[in-house]
N, C-alpha and C positions, 0 to 999 in steps of 0.2 A: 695732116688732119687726123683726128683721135677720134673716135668710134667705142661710144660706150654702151653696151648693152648690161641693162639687167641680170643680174645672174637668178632670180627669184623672182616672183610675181605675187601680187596681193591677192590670197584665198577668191575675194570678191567683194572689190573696190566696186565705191562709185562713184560713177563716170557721168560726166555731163559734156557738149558738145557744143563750140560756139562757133562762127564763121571762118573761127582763127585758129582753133586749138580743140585739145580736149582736156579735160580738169578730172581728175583722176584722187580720190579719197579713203586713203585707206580704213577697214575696219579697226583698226588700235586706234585712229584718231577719233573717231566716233565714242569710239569704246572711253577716252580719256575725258571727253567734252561732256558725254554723260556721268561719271564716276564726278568729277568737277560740279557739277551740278546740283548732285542726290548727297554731296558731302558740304556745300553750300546750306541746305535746309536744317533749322533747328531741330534738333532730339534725335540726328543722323550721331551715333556716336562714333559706326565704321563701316564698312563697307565688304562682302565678302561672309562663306560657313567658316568654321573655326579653323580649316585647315590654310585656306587663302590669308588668313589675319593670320596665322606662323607664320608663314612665308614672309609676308607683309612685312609683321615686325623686324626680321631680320633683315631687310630690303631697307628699312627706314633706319636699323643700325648701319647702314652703311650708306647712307643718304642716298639710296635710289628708289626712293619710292616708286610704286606703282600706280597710276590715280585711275588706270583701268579694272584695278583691281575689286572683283566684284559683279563687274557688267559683263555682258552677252550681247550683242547685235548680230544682227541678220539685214545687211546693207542691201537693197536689191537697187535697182536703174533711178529710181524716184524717192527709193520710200527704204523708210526702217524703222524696224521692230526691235526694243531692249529689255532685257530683260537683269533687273536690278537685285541682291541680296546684302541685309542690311541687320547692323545689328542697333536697335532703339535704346535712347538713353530713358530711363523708370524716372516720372509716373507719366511719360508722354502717350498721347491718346494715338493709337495706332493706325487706327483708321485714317483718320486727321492726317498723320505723319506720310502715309503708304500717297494718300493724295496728293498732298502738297510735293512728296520726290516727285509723282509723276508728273506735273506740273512743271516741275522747275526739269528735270531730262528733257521732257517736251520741249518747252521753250528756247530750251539753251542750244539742242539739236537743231529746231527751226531756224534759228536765228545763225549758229555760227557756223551750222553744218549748209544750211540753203536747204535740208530738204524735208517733206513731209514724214510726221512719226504718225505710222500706221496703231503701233501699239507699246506701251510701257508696261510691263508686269513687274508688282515690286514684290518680292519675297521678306517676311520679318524673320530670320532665323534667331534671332537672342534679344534678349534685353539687358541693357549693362546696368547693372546696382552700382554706384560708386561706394557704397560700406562694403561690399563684397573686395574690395580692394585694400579698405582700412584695417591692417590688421591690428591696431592700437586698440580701438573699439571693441573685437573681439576678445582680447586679452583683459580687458581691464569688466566684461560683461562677467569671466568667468572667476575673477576673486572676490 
């Protein structure tokens, strides 16, 4: 008979408890179901401040993206708190945007995670200009 124990334990999983078991959720999963969510919503153009999108991008050159990338949870027995940074695609109305991620984390946590979202805080740290990109535009503004 083989005996496998954990070598590590989750920061602070959530734990629910049935007559048969216990179901055990770590915060990365949490963390991935919200990132999924808030990247779901129109005029999200990424997720994460400018140093998490470095990382990012190089993560996505080698196909392992992060889709936690971004998010913060705070799992406790029932309930969780996330907290979202985002960067908006221009001329999307911000307000608008900051609601509708919380929205779509919320629901998506309720529904895939089972459990109540006490709070979403969404951070706008940039706005992405797609001309800020085009360097052709620039080049041809200044002959």
């Amino acid at each position: 008979m083989t005996n496998i124990t954990p070598t590590s334990v989750p920061k602070s999983p959530a734990h629910s408890s049935s007559s048969t078991g216990k179901n055990t959720i770590a915060d990365g999963v949490v963390e991935k179901v919200a990132g999924i969510a808030a990247r779901e919503v129109a005029g999200v153009h990424d997720l994460g401040n400018a140093g998490a999108r470095a990382v990012g991008a190089i993560r996505n050159a080698i196909n392992q993206q992060d889709r936690g990338q971004g998010v913060k949870v705070e799992v406790g027995e029932k309930q969780v708190a996330a907290d979202i940074v985002l960067v908006a695609e221009y001329p999307v109305e911000l307000q608008k945007l900051a609601d509708e991620v919380r929205a779509s984390v919320t629901d998506a946590i309720s529904t895939v995670v089972g459990m109540e979202v006490t709070e979403v805080n969404v951070t706008i740290s940039d706005v992405y200009i797609p001309s800020d990109d085009n360097d052709d535009d620039t080049e041809s503004r200044v002959q």
